[in-house]
N, C-alpha and C positions, 0 to 999 in steps of 0.2 A: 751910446748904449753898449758898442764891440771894446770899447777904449779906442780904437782905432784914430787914426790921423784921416783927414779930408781926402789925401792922396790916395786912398786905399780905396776910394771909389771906382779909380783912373783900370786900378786889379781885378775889382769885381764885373766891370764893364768887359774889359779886356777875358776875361774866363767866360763870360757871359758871349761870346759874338767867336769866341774858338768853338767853345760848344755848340751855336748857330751852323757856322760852318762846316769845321772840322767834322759834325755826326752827319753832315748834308748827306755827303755821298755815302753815307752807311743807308740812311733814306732812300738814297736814290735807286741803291741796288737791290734792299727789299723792294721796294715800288713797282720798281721793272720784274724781278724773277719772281716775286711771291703776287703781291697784291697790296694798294695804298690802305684795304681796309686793315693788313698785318699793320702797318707802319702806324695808322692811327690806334691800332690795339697798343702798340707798345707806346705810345705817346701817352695813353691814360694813364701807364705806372708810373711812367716819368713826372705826371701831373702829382702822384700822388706821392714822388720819392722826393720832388722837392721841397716841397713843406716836413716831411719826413725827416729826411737831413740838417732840416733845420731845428728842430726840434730835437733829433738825438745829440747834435754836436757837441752842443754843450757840457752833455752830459758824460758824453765819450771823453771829452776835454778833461772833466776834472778827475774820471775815472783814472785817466789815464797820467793824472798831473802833468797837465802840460801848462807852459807859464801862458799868461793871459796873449801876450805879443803872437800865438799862436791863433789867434783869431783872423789871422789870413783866411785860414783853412775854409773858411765860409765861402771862397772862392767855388768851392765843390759845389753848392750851392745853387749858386749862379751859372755855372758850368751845365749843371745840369735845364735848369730853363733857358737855357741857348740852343740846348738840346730838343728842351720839348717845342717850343715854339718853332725852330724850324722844322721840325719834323708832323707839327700840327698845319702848318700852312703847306708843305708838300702832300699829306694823306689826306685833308679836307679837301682842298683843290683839285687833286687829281680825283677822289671818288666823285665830285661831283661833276666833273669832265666825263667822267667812268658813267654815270648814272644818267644824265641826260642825254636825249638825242639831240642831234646835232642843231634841230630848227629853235629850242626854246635853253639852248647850253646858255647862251645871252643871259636869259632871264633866272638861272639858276645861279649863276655866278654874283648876279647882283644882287641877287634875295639872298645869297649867304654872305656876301658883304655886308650889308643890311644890317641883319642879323646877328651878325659877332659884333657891331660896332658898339654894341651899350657894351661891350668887355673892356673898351677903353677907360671906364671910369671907374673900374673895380679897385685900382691901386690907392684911388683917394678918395674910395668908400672906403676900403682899410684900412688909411690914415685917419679919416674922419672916426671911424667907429674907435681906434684905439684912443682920440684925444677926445672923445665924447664920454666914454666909460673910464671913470677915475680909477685911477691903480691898473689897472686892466693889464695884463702880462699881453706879449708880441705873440707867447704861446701861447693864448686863446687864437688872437689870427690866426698863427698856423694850423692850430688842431681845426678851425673851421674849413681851412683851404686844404688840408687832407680829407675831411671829410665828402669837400667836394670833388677829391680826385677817386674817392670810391665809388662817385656815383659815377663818375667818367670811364672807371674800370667794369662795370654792368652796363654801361648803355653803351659804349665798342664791345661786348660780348654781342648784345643783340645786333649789330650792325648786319647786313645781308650783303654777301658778294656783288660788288655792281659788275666784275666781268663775267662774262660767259661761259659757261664749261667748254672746251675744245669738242665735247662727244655732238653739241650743235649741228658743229661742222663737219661732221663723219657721217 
């Protein structure tokens, strides 16, 4: 679909697992000085910049005539859900550390395991769905999966502080 060579997976894997890492400790140090609910706030935009990205490149592409062999660039892409994904499993994890008391942390940890685990088959619900609808453009997937990064952008606004105000303890 990119023209792309097989080997150019080996790049988008590789952007994808820098991203992972490399934003870890930008996580880590919101987590620790602010709070995991900021880091999960910023994970929603992330959610919704990578279908985003994906969706403009193209068009920035031709805007900008750039030759097709420029379809690297989708690396950014990728970069960026290495990003959100580590940054969703540090601000879920730790609010729910944050939120539970200590006798039933167990049981919340594994209810939110649980839970996320039907996300494992979203990627070949949307390969299913694009080889189910003929003709069907990749940019419907995307505009479906920004749309569900708006709803992730409203429902981390409602999220509630799981720590403590300091004035507790005064």
């Amino acid at each position: 679909m990119l023209g792309l060579p097989a080997s150019a997976a080996g790049i988008f894997i590789l952007a994808q697992t820098v991203g992972s890492t490399g934003v870890s400790l930008i996580w880590a140090y919101i987590n620790d000085r602010y709070s995991c609910r900021l880091v999960i706030r910023a994970v929603s935009w992330l959610v919704l910049a990578a279908p985003a990205a994906a969706l403009l490149l193209p068009l920035a592409m031709r805007a900008l005539h750039l030759p097709a062999g420029m379809n690297y660039l989708y690396a950014v892409v990728f970069l960026i859900m290495g990003a959100t994904w580590g940054g969703a499993w540090m601000g879920f994890t730790n609010y729910v550390m944050e939120l539970a008391q200590d006798e039933i942390r167990p049981l919340f940890l594994g209810l939110q395991s649980t839970l996320s685990a039907p996300t494992v088959v979203m990627p070949l619900l949307g390969g299913w769905l694009l080889s189910a609808i003929p003709g069907a453009p990749y940019q419907v997937l995307f505009g479906i999966t920004a749309l569900a990064g708006l709803v992730s952008v409203a429902a981390a606004r409602r999220l509630a502080e799981p720590r403590p105000s300091e004035e507790q303890y005064l």
